[in-house]
Backbone as CSV, one residue per row, in Angstrom:
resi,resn,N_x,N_y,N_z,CA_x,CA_y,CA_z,C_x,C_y,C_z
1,UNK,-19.296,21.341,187.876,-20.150,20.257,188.321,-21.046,19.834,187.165
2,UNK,-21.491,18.614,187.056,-21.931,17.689,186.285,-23.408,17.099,186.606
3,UNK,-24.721,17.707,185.915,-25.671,17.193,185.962,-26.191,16.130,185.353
4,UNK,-26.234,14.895,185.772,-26.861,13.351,184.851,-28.659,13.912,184.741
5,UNK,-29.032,13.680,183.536,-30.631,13.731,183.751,-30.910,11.988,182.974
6,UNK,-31.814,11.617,183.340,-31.525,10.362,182.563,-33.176,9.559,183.203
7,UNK,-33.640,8.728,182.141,-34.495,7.214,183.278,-34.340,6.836,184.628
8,UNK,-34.948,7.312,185.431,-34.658,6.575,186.780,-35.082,4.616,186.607
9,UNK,-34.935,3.788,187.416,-35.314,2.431,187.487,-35.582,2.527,189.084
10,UNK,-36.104,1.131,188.555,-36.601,0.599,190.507,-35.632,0.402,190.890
11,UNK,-34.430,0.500,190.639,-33.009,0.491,191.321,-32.785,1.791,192.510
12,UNK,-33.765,2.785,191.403,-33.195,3.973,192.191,-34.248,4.191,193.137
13,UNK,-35.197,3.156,193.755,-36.523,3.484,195.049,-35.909,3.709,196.036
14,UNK,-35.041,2.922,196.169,-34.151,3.578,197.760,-33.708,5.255,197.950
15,UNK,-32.789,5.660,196.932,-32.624,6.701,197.001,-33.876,7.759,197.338
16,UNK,-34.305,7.225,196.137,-35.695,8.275,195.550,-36.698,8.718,196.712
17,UNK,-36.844,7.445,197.547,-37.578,7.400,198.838,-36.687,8.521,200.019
18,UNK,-35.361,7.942,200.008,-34.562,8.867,200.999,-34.622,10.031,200.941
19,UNK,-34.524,10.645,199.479,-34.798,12.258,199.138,-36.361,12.482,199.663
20,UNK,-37.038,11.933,199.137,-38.237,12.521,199.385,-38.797,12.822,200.815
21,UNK,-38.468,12.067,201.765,-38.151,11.827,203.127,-37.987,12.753,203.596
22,UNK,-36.742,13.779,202.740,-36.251,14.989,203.530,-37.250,15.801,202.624
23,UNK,-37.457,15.995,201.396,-37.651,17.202,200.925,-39.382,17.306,200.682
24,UNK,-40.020,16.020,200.622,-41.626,16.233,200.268,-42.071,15.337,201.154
25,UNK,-42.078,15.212,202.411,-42.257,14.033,203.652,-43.674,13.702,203.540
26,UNK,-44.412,14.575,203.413,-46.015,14.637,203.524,-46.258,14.016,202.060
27,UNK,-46.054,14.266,200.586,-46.151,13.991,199.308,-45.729,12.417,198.701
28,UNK,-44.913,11.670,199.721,-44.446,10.800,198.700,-43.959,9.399,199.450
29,UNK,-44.318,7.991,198.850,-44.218,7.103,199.897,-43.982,5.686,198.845
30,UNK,-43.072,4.469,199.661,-42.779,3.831,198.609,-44.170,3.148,197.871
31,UNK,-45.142,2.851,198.210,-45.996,2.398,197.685,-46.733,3.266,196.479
32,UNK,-46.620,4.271,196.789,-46.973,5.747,195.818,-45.847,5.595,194.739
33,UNK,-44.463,5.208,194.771,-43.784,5.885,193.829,-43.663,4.285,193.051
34,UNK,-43.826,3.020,193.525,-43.974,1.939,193.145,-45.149,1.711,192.095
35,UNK,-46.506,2.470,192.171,-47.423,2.854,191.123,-46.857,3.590,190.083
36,UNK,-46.324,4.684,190.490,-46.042,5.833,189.554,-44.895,4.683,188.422
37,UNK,-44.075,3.460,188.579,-43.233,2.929,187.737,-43.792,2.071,187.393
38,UNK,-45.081,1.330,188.319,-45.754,0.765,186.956,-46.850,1.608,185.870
39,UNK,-47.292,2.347,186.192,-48.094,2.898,185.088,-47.235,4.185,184.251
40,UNK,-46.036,4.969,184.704,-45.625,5.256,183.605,-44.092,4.890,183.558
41,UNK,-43.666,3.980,183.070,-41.728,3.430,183.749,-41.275,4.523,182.700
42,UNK,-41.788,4.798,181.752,-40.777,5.473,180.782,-40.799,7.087,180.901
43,UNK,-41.726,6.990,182.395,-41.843,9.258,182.251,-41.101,9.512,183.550
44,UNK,-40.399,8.705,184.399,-39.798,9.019,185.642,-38.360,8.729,185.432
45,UNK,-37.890,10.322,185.865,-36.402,10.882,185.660,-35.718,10.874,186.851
46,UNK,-34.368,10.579,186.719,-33.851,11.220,188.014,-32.532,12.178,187.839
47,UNK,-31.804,13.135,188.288,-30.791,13.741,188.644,-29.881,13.361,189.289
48,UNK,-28.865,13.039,188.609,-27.938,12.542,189.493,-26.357,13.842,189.797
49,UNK,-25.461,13.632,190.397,-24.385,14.476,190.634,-23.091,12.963,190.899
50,UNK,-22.004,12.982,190.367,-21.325,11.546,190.322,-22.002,10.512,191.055
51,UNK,-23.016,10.165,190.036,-23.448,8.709,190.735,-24.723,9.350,191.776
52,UNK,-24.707,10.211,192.527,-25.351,10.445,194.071,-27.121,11.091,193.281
53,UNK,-27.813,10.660,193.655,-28.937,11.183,193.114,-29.393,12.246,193.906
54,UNK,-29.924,13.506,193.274,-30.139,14.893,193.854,-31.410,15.485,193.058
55,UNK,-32.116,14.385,192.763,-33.502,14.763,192.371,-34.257,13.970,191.269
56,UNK,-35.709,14.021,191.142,-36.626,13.031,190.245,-37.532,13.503,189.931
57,UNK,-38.211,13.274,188.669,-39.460,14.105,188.631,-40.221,12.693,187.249
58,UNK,-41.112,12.680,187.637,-42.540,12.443,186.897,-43.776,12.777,186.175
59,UNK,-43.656,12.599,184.740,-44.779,13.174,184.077,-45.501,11.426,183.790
60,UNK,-47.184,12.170,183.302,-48.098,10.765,183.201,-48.686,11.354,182.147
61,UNK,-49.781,10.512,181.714,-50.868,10.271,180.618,-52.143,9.716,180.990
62,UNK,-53.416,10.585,180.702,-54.407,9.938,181.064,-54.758,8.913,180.259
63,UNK,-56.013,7.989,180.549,-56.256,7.266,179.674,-56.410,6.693,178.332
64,UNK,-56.829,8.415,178.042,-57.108,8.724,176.180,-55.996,9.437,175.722
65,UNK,-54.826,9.290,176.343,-53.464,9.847,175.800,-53.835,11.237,175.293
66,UNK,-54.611,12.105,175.280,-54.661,13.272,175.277,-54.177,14.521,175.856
67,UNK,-54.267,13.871,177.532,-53.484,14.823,178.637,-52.648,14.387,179.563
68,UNK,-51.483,15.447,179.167,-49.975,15.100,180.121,-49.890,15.889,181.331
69,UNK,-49.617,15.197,182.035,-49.187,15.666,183.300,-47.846,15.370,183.692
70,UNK,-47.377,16.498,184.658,-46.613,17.292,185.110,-46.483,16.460,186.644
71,UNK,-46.228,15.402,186.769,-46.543,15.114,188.536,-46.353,15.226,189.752
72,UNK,-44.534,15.388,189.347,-43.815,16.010,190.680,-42.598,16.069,190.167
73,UNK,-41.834,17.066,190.958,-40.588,17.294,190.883,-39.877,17.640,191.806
74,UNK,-38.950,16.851,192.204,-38.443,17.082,193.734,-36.641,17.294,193.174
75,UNK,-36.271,18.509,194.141,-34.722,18.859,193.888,-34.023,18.579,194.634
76,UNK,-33.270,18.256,195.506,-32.689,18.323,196.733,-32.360,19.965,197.234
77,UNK,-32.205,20.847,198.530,-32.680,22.093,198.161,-30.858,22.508,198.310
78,UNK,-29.954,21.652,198.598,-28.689,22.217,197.935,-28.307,22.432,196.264
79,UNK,-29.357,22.084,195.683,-29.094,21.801,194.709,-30.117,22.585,193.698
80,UNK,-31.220,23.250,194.374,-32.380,24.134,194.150,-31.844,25.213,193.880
81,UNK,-32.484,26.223,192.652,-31.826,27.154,192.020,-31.015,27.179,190.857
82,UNK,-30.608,25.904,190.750,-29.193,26.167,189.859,-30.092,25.711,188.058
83,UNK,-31.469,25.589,187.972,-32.017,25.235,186.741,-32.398,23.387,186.257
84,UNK,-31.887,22.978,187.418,-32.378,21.275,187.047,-34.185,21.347,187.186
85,UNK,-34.704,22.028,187.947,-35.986,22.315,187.924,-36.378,22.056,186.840
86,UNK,-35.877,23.522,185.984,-35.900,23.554,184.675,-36.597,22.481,183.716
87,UNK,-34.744,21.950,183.711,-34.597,20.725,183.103,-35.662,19.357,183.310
88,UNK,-35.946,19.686,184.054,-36.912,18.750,184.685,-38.040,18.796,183.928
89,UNK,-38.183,19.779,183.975,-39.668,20.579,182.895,-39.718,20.128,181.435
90,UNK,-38.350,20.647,180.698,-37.821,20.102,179.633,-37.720,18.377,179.177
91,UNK,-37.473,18.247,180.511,-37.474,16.721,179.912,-38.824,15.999,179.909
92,UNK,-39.511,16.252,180.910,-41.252,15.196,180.904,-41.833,16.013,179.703
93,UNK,-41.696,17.291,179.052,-42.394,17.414,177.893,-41.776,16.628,176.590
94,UNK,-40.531,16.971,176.211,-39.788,15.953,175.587,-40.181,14.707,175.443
95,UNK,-40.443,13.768,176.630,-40.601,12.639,177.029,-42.413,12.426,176.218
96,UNK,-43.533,13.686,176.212,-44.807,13.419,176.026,-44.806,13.441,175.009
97,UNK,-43.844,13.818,174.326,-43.937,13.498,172.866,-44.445,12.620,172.092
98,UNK,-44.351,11.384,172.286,-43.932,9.828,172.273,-45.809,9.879,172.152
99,UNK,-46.560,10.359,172.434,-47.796,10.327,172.527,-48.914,11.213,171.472
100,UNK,-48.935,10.722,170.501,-49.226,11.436,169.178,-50.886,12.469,169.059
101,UNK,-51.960,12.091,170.070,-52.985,12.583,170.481,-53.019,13.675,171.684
102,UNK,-51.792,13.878,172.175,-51.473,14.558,173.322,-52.151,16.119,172.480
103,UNK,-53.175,16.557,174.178,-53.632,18.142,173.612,-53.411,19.072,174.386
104,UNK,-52.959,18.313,175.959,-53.007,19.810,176.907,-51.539,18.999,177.959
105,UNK,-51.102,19.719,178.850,-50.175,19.349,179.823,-50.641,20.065,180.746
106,UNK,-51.090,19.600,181.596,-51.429,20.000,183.313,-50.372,19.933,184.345
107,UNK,-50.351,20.413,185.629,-49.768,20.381,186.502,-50.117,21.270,187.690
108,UNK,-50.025,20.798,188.329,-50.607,21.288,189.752,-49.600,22.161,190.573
109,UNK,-49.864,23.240,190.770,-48.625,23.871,191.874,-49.304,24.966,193.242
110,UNK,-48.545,24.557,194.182,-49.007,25.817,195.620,-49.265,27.197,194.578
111,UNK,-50.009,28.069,195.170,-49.897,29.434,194.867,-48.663,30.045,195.002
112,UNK,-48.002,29.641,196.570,-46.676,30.057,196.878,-46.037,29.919,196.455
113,UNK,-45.652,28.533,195.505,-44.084,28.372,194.888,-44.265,28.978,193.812
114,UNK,-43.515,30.019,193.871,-43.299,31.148,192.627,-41.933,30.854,191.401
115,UNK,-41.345,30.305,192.330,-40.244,29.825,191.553,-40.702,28.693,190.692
116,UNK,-41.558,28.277,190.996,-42.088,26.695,190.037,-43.298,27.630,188.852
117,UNK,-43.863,28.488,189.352,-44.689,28.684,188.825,-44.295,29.702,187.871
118,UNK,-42.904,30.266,188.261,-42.184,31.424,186.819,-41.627,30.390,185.765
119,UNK,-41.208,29.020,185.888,-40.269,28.482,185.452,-41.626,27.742,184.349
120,UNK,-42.903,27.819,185.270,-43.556,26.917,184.280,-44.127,28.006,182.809
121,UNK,-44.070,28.989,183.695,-44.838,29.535,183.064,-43.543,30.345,181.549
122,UNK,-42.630,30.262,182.154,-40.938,30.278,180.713,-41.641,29.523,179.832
123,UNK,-42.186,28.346,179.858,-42.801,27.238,178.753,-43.867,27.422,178.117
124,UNK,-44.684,28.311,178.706,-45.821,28.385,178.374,-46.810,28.206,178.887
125,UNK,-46.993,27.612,179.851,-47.932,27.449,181.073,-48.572,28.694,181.384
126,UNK,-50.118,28.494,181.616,-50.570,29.812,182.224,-51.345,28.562,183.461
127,UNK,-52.176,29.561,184.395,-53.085,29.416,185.229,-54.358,29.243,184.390
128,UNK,-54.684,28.274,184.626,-56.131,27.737,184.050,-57.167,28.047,185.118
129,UNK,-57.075,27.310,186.447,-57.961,27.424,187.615,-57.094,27.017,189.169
130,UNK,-57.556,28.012,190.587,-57.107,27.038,191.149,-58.306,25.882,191.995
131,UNK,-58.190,25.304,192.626,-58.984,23.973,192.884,-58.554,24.183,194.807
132,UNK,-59.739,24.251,194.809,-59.865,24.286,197.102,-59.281,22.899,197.413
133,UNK,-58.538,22.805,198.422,-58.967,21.320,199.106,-57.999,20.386,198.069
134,UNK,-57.003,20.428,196.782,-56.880,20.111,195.755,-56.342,19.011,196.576
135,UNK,-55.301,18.853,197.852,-54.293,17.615,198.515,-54.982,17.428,200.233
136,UNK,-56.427,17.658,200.048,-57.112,17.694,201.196,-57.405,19.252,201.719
137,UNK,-57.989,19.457,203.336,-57.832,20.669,203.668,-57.227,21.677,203.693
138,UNK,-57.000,22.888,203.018,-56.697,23.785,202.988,-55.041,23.658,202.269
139,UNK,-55.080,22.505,201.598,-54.110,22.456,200.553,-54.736,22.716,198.886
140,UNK,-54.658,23.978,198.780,-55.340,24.450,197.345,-54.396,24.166,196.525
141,UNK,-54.584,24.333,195.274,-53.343,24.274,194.348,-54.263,24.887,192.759
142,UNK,-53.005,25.719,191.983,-53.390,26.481,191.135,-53.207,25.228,190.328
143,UNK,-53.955,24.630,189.010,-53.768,23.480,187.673,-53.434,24.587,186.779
144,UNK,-52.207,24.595,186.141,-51.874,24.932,185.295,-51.933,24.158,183.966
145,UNK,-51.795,24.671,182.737,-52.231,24.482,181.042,-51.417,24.811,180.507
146,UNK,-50.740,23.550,179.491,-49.763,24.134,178.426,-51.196,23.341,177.113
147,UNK,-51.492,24.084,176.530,-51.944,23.657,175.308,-51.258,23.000,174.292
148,UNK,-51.223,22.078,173.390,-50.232,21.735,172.545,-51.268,21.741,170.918
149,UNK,-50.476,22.705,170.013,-50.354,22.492,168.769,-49.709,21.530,168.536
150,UNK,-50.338,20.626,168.061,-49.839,18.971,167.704,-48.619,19.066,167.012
151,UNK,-48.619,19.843,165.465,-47.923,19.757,164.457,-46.419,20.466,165.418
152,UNK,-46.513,21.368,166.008,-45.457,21.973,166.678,-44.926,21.330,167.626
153,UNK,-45.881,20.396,168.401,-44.981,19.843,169.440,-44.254,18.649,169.377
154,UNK,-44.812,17.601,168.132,-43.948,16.310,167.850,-43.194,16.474,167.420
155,UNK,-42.204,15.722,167.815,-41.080,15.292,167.137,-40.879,14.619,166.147
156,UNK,-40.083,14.992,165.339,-39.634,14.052,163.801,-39.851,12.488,164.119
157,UNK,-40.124,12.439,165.148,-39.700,10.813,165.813,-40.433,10.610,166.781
158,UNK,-41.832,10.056,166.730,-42.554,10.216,167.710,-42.318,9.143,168.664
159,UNK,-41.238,8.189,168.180,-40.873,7.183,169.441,-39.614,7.453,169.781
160,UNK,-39.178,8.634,169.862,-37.919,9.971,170.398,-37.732,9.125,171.956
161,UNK,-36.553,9.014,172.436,-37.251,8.752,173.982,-35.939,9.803,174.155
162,UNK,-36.203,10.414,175.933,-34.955,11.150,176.415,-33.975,10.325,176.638
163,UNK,-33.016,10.807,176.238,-31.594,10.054,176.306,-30.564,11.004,177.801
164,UNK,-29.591,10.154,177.972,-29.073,11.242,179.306,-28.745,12.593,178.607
165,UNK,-28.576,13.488,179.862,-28.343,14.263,179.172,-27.391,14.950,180.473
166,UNK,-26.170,16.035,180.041,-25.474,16.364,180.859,-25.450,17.861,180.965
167,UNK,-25.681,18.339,182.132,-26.236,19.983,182.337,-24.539,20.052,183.042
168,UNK,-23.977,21.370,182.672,-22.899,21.744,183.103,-23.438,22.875,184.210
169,UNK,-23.269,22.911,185.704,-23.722,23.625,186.620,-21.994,24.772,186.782
């Protein structure tokens, strides 16, 4: 089997919406993911399997291009496990490249998802703090920190963009 990682487009809102529907119902809505492509079109990925999309994920930039974020990453859960997670990870840092003042990468995760939080932490990610209340009541969430050594993390090519890329499952 054949993993597409690649640019999602507003082509792909239908899908993108349908997945999310099943897998983050409470997290994600077309008006929400319609922001997320205008303010960053070039940090939202999707996963595809022939053609069929089986997951998306989003990294951003604050104002002063200093700090990247990590925004979401949704798998389809037949498809959870097999390392597109991963990849997912791999690619929005890749992707922050492109941003020459970049100093930290954040991201927000449950305490519970352990699997997100081993995979972040493969990269380098530690636990910075967690935050009460972070998605309202009694939705806490740990902010995780990748620090970036500048000289180490750019690329030869700081206008690098991700190109597809094909994960053999």
């Amino acid at each position: 089997m054949e993993v597409y990682i690649s640019l999602a487009t507003r082509d792909d809102f239908h899908d993108m919406i349908q997945l999310a529907d099943v897998t983050i119902p409470d997290r994600m809505n077309l008006h929400e993911l319609k922001k997320y492509f205008e303010l960053f079109p070039d940090l939202i990925f999707k996963a595809t399997v022939q053609e069929r999309l089986i997951g998306f994920c989003c990294a951003g930039i604050d104002m002063y291009q200093t700090t990247g974020w990590l925004l979401f990453s949704n798998v389809s859960s037949e498809y959870q496990g097999m390392g597109i997670g991963k990849k997912f990870i791999e690619t929005r840092l890749i992707s922050l490249r492109q941003f020459p003042n970049l100093q930290r990468v954040l991201v927000t995760v449950k305490d519970t998802n352990i699997p997100s939080i081993k995979a972040l932490e493969a990269y380098g990610f530690r636990v910075r703090h967690t935050e009460s209340d972070y998605y309202g009541p009694g939705k806490d969430r740990s902010i995780l920190e990748l620090p970036i050594v500048s000289h180490l993390f750019q690329s030869e090519n700081p206008q690098m963009k991700v190109k597809t890329e094909i994960i053999s499952l």
